[in-house]
C-alpha positions as semicolon CSV with decimal commas, in nm:
position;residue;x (nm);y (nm);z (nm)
1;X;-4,486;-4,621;9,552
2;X;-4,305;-4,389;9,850
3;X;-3,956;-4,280;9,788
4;X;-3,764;-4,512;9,995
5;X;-3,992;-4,834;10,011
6;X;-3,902;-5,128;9,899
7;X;-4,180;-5,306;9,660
8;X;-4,350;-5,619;9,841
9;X;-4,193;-5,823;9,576
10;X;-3,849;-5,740;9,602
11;X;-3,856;-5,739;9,968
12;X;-3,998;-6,126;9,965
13;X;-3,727;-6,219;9,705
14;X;-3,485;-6,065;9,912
15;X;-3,601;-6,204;10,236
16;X;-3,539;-6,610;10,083
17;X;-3,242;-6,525;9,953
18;X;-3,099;-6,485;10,340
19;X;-2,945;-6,792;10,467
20;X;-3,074;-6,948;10,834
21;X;-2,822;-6,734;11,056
22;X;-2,983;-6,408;10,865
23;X;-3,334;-6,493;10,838
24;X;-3,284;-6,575;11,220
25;X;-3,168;-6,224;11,294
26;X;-3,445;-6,077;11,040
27;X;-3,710;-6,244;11,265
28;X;-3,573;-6,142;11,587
29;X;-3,594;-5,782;11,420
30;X;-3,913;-5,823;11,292
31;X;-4,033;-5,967;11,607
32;X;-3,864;-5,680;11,807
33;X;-4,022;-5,424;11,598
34;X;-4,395;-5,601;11,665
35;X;-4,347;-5,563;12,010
36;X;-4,196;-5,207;12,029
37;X;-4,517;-5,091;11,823
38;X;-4,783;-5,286;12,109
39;X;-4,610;-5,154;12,382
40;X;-4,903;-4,871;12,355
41;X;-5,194;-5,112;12,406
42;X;-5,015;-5,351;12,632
43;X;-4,785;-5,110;12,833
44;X;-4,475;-5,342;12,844
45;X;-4,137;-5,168;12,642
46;X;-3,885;-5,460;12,500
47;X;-3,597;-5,433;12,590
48;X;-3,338;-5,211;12,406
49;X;-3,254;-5,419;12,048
50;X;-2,875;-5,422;12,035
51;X;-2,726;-5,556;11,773
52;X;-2,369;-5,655;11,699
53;X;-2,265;-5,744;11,287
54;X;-1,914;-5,807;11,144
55;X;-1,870;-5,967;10,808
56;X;-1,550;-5,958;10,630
57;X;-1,516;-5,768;10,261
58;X;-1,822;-5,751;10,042
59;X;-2,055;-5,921;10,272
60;X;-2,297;-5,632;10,299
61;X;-2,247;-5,596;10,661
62;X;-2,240;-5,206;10,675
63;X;-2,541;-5,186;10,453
């Protein structure tokens, strides 16, 4: 395993433990990402991925 990657496994469990707004904003990530790494073979760039997140105490939103 590389220093800094997280295990398939614990990745998946963490994944369905997201509720729907997360996993929404995981996929648009995800999805993001996907077409950031074509934009070599296809030539078209996304758009800049801006993100805004707020949570109040102990919601993991600066992690």
């Amino acid at each position: 395993m590389r220093h800094g990657v997280l295990p398939d496994d614990d990745y998946h469990t963490l994944v369905q433990s997201l509720n729907e707004k997360q996993r929404d904003v995981q996929q648009h990530v995800l999805n993001w990402c996907s077409r950031m790494s074509k934009k070599h073979k296809t030539g078209i760039i996304p758009e800049r991925l801006c993100l805004f997140l707020s949570g109040s105490a102990g919601s993991g939103s600066v992690t």
